[in-house]
C-alpha positions in Angstrom: 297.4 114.7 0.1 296.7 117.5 3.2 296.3 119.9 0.0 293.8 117.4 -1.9 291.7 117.4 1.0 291.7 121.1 1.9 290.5 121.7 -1.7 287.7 118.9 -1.5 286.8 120.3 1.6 286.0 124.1 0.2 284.1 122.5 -2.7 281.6 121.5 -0.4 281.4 124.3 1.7 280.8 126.5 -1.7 278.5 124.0 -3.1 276.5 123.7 0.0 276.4 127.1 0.1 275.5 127.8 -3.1 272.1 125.4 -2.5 271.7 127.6 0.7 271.7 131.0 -1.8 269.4 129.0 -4.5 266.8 128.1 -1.5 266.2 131.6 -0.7 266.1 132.6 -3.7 263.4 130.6 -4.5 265.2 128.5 -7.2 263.6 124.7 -6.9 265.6 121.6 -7.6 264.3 118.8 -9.8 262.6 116.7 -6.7 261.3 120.3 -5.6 259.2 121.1 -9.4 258.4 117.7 -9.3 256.8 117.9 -5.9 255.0 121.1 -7.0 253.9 119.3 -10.4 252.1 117.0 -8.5 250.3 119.2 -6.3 248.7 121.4 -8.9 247.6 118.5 -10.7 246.2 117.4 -6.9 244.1 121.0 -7.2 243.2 120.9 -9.9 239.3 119.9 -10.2 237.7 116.8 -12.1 235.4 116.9 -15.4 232.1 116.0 -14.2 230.2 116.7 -16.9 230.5 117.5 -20.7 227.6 117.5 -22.7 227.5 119.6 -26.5 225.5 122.0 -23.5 227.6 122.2 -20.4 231.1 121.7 -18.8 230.7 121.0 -15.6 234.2 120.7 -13.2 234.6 119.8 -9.3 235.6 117.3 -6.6 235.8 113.4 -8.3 233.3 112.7 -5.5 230.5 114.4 -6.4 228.0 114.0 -9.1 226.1 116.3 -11.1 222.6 116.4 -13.6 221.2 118.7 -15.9 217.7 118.1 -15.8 214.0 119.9 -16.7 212.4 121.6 -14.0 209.7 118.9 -13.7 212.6 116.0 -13.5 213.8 117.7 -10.6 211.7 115.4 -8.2 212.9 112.6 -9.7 216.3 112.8 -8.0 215.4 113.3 -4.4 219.2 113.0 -3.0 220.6 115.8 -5.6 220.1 119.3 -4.2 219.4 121.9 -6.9 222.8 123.9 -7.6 221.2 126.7 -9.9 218.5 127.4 -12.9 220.1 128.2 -16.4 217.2 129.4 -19.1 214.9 125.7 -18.9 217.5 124.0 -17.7 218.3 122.7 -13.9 222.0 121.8 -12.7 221.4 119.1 -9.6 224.5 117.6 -7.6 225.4 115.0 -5.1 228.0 115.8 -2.9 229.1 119.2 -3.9 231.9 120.7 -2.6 230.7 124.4 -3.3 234.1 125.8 -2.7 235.6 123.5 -6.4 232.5 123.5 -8.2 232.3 125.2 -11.8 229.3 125.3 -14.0 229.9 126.9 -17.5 227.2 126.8 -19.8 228.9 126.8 -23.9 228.6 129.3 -25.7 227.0 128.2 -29.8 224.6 130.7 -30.8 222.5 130.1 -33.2 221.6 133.9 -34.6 223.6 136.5 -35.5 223.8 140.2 -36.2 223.1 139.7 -39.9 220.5 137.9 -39.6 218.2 140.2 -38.1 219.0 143.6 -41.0 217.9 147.0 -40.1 218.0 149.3 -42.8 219.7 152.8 -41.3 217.6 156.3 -40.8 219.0 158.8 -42.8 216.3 161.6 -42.4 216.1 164.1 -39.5 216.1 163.1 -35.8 213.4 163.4 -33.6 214.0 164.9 -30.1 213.3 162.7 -27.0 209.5 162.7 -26.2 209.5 162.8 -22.5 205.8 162.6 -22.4 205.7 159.2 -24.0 207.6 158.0 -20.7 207.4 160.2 -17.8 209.9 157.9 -15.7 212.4 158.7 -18.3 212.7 162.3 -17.1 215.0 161.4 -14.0 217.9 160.5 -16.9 217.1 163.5 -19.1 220.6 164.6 -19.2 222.2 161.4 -20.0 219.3 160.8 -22.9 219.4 163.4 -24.6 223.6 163.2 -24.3 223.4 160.2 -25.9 220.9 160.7 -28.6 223.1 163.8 -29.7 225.3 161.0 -31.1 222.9 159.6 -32.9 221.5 156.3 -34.3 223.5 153.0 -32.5 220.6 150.5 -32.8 218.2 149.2 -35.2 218.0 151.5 -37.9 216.5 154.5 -36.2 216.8 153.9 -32.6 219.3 155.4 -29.9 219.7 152.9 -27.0 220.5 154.7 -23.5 222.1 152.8 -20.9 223.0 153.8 -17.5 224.3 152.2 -14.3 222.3 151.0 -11.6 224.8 148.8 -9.3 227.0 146.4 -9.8 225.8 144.4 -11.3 222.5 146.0 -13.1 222.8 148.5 -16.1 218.9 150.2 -17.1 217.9 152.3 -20.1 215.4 153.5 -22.7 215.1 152.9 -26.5 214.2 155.9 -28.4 212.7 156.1 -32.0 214.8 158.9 -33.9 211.8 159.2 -36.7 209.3 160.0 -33.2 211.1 161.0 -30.7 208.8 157.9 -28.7 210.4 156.2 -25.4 210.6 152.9 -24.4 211.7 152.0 -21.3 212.1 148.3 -20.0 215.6 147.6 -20.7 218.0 146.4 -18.5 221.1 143.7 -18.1 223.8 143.0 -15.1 226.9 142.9 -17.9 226.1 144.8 -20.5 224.9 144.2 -24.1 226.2 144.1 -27.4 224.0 145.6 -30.2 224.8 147.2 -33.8 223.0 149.8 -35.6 222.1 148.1 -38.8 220.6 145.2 -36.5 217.7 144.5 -34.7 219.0 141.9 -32.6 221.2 142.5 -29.2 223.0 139.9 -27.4 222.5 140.6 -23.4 224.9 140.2 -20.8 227.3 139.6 -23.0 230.0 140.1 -20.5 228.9 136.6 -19.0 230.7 135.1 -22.8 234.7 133.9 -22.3 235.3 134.4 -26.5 238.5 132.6 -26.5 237.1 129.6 -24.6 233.3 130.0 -26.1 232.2 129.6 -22.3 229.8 131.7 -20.0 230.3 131.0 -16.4 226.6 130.0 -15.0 225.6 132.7 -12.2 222.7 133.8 -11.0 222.4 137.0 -13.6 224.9 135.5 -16.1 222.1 134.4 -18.7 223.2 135.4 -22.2 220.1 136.3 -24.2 219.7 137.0 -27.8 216.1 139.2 -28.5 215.4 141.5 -31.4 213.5 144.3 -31.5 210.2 144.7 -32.6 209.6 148.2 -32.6 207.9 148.2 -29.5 210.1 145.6 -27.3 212.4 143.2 -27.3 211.5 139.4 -27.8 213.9 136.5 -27.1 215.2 134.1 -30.2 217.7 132.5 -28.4 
């Protein structure tokens, strides 16, 4: 019996200790994952709006609009959260530390649709007389327009940084050697050279989830070019 009981008693001393050892490890028991379940569903924010135009996620409390710009009166207890392209997000509430605004991605252009049939004679130099400004990037122009056509047909696009966020550049007409200046984006673009259309700030665009997280310099444009500038489609 005196045996029974010293073995009974050194199976609990191992298996306690063995829950010690598992503890610091880190290794969670059933009630422990279940407790930690819970409290990620518990922080995990609330649909508060889901339109075919937005997803909107944040505290269950609050309450959110997207409205014109002229509506905006009409709601004089929402404040205005932020402006995407005619549209304004209002909210009641807001927790600004939870709140999400993503804007969903479902273009209606594409590459293809604007064609640009591709240069194939000689390419004209830079003209730095057609835009004098352009001289303080001379190096990284004419770098860049050793590579080539990337844009419209004839074009070389030049982009350089200017912050964070903020990229500038020029467009340059490889039959004239002509300058255009004007461009600029905070995440990049995406452009082809058999197309007149670019897609800016296309860094703003989740692909996987067909999203763009709504920021102040997170608009996604789609323009083409006309020759002369660009013009917004989309």
């Amino acid at each position: 019996m005196k045996r029974i009981l010293t073995y009974l008693t050194c199976f609990l001393i191992l298996s306690c200790q063995s829950n010690k050892d598992n503890s610091e490890k880190g290794v969670l028991n059933i009630s422990d994952s279940t407790k930690t379940d819970t409290q990620q569903k518990e922080n995990q924010p609330d649909t508060l709006l889901n339109t075919d135009g937005y997803l909107i996620l944040g505290d269950k409390l609050a309450k959110v609009k997207v409205v014109n710009e002229n509506e905006v009166d009409n709601f004089p207890t929402f404040e205005i959260l932020i402006g995407y392209h005619n549209d304004v997000i209002i909210g009641e509430n807001i927790d600004y530390d939870n709140v999400k605004i993503y804007k969903k991605y479902q273009p209606k252009t594409a590459f293809k649709d604007y064609p640009a049939d591709i240069y194939n004679g000689k390419l004209a130099d830079p003209d730095f007389s057609t835009d004098p400004d352009a001289k303080r990037f001379i190096t990284q122009i004419k770098n860049e327009c050793a590579n080539g056509i990337n844009f419209a047909g004839q074009y070389t696009l030049v982009t350089w940084g200017c912050g964070s966020p903020c990229q500038s550049g020029v467009v340059v007409d490889r039959k004239t050697g002509e300058i255009f200046g004007g461009y600029g984006t905070s995440l990049g673009s995406e452009y082809r050279k058999d197309s007149k259309m670019i897609i800016r700030n296309v860094g703003a665009i989740d692909t996987i989830a067909n999203l763009i997280e709504v920021c102040a310099y997170c608009e996604v444009n789609h323009e083409i070019w006309t020759g002369t500038e660009f013009t917004e489609v989309e």
